[in-house]
Structure formats: C-alpha cells, structure tokens
N, C-alpha and C positions, 0 to 999 in steps of 0.2 A: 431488600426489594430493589430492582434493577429496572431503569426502563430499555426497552429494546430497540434498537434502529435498525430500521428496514430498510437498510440501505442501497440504492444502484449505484454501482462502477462500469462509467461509460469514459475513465480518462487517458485512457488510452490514447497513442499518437502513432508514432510510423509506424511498430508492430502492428497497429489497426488496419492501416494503409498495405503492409503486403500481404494480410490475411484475406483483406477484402479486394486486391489484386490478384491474389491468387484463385480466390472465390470465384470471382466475377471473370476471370480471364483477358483482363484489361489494366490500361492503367487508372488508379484514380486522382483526381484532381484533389486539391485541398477541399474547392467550392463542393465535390460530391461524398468526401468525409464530412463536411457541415451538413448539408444532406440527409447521410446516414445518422449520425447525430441525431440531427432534430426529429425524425422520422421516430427512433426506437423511444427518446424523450419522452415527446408525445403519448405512448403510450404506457410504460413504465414507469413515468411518474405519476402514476392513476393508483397504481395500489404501493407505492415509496413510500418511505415518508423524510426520504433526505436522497438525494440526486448526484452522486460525485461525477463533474467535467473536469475540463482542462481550459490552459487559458487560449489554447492555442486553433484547434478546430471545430469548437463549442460555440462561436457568438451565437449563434440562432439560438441553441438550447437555453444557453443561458438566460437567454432574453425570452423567453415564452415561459421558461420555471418564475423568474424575477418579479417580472412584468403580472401573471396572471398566483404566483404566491400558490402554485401548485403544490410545492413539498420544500424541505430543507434544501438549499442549495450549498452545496460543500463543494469548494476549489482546489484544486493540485497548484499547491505555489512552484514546484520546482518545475523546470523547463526539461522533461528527459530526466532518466535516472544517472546515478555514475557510480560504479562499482568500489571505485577504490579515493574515496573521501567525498566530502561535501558537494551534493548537487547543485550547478546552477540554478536560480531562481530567475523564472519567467521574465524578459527584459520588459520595462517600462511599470511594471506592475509592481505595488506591496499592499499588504492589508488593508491599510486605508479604502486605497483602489476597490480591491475587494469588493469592500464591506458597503462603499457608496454602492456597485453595481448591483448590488442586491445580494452579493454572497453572505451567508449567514454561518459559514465556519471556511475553516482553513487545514486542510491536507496537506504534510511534508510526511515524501516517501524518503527512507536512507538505509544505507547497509550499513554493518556495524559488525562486528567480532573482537571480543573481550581478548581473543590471543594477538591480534595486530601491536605493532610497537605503539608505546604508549602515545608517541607524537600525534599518529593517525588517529587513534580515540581520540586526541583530544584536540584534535579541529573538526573531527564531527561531533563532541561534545557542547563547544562554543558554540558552535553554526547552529545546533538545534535551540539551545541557550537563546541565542538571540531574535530565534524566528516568532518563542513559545512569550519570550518578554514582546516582541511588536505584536502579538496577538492580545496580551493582557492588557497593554497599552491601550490600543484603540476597540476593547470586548467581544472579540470574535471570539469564538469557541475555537480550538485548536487540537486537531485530527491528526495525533504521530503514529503512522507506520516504522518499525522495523524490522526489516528483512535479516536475516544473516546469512552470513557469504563465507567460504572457505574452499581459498582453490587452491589449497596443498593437498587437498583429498578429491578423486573423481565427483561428480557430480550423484550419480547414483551405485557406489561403494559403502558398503556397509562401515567404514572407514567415517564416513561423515555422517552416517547414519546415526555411528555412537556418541558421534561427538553432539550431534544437532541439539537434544532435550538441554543441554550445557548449554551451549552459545545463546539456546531462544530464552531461557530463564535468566542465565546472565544479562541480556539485554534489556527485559522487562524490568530486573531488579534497577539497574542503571537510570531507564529512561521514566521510569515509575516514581523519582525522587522529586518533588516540587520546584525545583531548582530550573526543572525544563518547562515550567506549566502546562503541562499537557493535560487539553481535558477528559480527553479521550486516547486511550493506546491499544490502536491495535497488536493483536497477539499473534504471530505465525503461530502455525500448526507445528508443535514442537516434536515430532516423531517423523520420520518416514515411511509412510504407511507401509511401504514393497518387502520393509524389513522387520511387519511388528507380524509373531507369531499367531496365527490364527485366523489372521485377515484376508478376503481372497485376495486383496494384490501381491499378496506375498506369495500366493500359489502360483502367480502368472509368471514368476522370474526361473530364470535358467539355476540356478542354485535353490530353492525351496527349503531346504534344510541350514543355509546358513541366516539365521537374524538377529536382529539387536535386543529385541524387545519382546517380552508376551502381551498379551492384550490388558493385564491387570497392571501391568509397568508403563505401560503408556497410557493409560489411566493416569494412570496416578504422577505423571509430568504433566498433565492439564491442570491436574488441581494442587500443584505445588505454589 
C-alpha cells in the first residue's frame, strides 16, 4: 500500500519566461513570473497536496504555501538544468535554508545514461551522493528526478526509442540503491509513446509501420 502525492510542478524558469512571452506577446519581467507564480499557487494548491517551486521566481509562492501550511512544499535545489554532468545548485541556498523557510522536501533534477564514460557517471554519482546525505542530515525528504539523455541517437528516432526502456531501468536500478537516500524517485516514462504499437501516437508519425514496441512490452517495462 502506497500513499499517493498530488503533486504541482510550477518550477519551471526561463522556459516559463519565453512560453509566457510568447503567449502574452510581450516581454516578461521576473516581478510578473512571481506574479504568474503566485497567481496559479493560489489556486492549485487547494486541491495539491505537495507544491514543487523553484528558488528563483517563486518568493511569493513560497511564502503564501509556507506561511499559511497550505500543502507540502517541495524545492528545486538545482539552479537550471545541465545536460552533460552535475547541475549547478541554486547560489546562497542548501537544505538547511530550505528547510528553515518552510520547505518540507527537496527536488534534484539530473541526466544520467548508464552508456556515458564512467568518469561522467561518476560525478553525477557523487554530486547526488552528497545532495541525498545533506538532505538526511538536516531530515528533509529528498525528491530525485532522472531524466535520461542520449544524443548519439535523433531525439525522436526509433534508434533511441529502443534504447530508452534500458537507460530508464538502468537509472532507477542505480539511483534506487540507499547509498543516495532518495526518498522518493521519480520514474521517467520508460517507452516512447510515437513508437509503441497500437497507441494512436504512433498512428500520427510519418512511418506508422516502423515501432519499437507493442502495447503488452511496454507494459511490461513499467513494471519491471
């Protein structure tokens, strides 16, 4: 028996900032990302029951979830993502911080692929290592995302399609070991939907007939 988190993802940063410039046909200030922020907060933390911000164009949100104990507040320690080894973490901030302002867990996003030379593994090995130890330290709950990444293969080629259900298992097997204390591990979506037979997105691609998968095989990489 599992419990469930209802969780919103609101930590988004510049991608936020040119979707809502492009949206809005303007440009946006940082002050009118806080804005935005606090505005969707507001309401979406009504039926949450855990909030994920950022440290960056979140103060108001943060401080209205904190302050009034609305829902779980869960932080993006990393400042921006980085594709090819260990993300910067947010300057002036660590858990502690955190955890005084009212954050009640901690979010590290990172890429990861099991084929990279081992050196690269293993300084995003360390780097999560020691985020998952300062989280144990001062008792925050600790939220790992893994993404996986492979740019030997096109982005949507069947190529990477076959590889993906490997890389995302490989990386749970990995990050799943105690070693990182994660309390919590997020799971990419181990399949490509566009390449698993039967599913309409696969109907919507120019090749139809070429896929990786059927619908009982990508099944069954969720519950591997």
């Amino acid at each position: 028996m599992y419990d469930i988190i209802v969780a919103t993802a609101l930590d988004a940063r510049s991608s936020l900032t040119k979707k809502l410039q492009a949206a809005g046909g303007r440009k946006f200030s940082d002050q009118d990302v806080e804005t935005f922020k606090l505005i969707i907060t507001k309401y979406l933390s009504i039926p949450s029951s855990a909030f994920l911000l950022d440290l960056k164009y979140a103060t108001k949100a943060r401080k209205f979830i904190s302050s009034g104990k609305k829902c779980g507040l869960l932080l993006a320690y990393e400042n921006g993502s980085k594709k090819d080894g260990p993300p910067p973490l947010t300057p002036g901030w660590d858990v502690a911080r955190i955890e005084r302002e009212g954050g009640t867990g901690v979010k590290l996003l990172v890429y990861f692929n099991y084929r990279w030379p081992q050196s690269k593994q293993d300084s995003i090995k360390s780097f999560v290592r020691k985020v998952g130890a300062e989280c144990l330290s001062v008792g925050v709950p600790f939220f790992l995302e893994v993404l996986t990444l492979d740019e030997s293969v096109s982005k949507n080629s069947i190529g990477l399609a076959t590889r993906k259900p490997q890389m995302v298992l490989a990386a749970m097997k990995e990050f799943s070991k105690p070693e990182y204390c994660a309390d919590v591990l997020k799971m990419e979506f181990p399949v490509v939907a566009s390449f698993v037979k039967g599913l309409k997105a696969a109907e919507n691609r120019n090749n139809k007939n070429n896929h990786a998968y059927d619908i009982d095989e990508a099944k069954g990489y969720m519950k591997a």
